[in-house]
Phi, psi and omega in degrees: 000353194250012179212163206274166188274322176244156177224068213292145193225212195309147159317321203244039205218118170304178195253126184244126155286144196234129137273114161251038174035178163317304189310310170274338190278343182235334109269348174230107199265321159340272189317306149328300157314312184295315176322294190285344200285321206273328155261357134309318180312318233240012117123025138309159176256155176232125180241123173245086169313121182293331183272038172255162184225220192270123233286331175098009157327311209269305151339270170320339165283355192260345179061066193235053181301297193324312196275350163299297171318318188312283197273033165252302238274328194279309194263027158248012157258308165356292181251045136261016181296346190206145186266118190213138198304268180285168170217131174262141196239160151209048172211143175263311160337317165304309209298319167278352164277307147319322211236302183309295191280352186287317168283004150246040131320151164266039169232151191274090159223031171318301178316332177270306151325340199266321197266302159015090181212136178271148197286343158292309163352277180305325186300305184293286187326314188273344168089059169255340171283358170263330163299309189307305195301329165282003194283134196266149205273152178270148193298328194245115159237158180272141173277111190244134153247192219204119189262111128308110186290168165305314169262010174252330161314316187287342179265357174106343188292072176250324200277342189253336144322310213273306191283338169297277190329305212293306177324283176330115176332313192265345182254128139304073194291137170240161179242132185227137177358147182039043176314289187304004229239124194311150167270358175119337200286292175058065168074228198253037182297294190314326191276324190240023172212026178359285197323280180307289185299006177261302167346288180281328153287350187291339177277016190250355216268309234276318169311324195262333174285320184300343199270340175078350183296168113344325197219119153240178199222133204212172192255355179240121195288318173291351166273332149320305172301258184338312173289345182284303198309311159321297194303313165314305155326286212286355184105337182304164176264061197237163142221173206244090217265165161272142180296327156334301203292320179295286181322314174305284242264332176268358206243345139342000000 
């Protein structure tokens, strides 16, 4: 609600489809803004279709196959309202549901799935990491290291996270112990299996004290949530952002 369904950008600049999932569109709607503020900036039209719905992620942990068709088949009508280079993701977990599991699907939806891309992925690929990089580093940066989402590990995506963070002006990248290692949330694992999902984030904190960050900084807003709720637990001073946020914050 708080951005327009087309956002019109340069003449000469194709149009990127934004899925912006649950996670962002209901709790951290910021991290969207920032999304779409940014590729605008970089002179794309953005289409954030009002009918998309929830990537089915969650459906699937649930062993719900059925409602999982429901919602690949409305957000692959979603986005023919408009001819778009890309679909853009900043949650790994969509990405990996639009995009990994939606192909192995029993449906003719290559084309949609094909365009499918996470946003650091696109970030690089369009040369906004060769902007960052002439950029002069600010003298007081906050110190960060980097939580692997899951569904983004699994798909190859590590290096280009990693390289958005080293780039940035305002960040002190560190790198820290289990970066990869799940946080725990896994869908709707964490809501009917709590005790065990505190656990499996509980291996990450030590790792995470040792790094001295400040921050940690990760592409999936439900993996934000579990490490924040973790983080809380163990007592620590961290707190735990979208890489979006940061990346917003250098580009002021």
């Amino acid at each position: 609600d708080r951005l327009p369904e087309f956002t019109p950008g340069q003449p000469d600049k194709p149009t990127i489809g934004f899925f912006a999932g649950c996670s962002i569109t209901y709790a951290y709607p910021e991290i969207g803004e920032a999304m779409v503020a940014i590729l605008q900036r970089m002179g794309f039209s953005v289409y954030l279709p009002r009918s998309q719905k929830c990537c089915g992620i969650p459906a699937l942990s649930s062993g719900n196959g059925k409602l999982v068709d429901t919602l690949a088949e409305s957000n692959v009508n979603a986005f023919k309202g408009k001819e778009v280079q890309h679909i853009i993701t900043a949650c790994g977990s969509c990405n990996g549901g639009i995009g990994e599991y939606y192909k192995s699907m029993k449906m003719d939806i290559d084309d949609f799935t094909g365009k499918v891309i996470d946003f650091s992925v696109f970030l690089k690929q369009e040369g906004l990491f060769e902007e960052l990089a002439q950029m002069e580093k600010w003298p007081e940066r906050t110190r960060v290291t980097y939580h692997d989402p899951c569904h983004l590990k699994t798909q190859g995506i590590t290096r280009e996270p990693r390289e958005l963070l080293q780039l940035l002006p305002n960040v002190d990248f560190v790198e820290m112990e289990n970066a990869s290692s799940c946080c725990g949330l896994g869908g709707t694992f964490s809501v009917y299996h709590y005790e065990k999902s505190k656990a499996i984030g509980k291996k990450k904190m030590s790792g995470l004290s040792e790094s001295g960050a400040s921050q940690i900084a990760t592409a999936c807003p439900g993996c934000i949530m579990q490490l924040q709720d973790t983080i809380n637990h163990s007592g620590q001073k961290v707190q735990a952002v979208h890489i979006l946020d940061l990346l917003a914050t250098a580009l002021k």
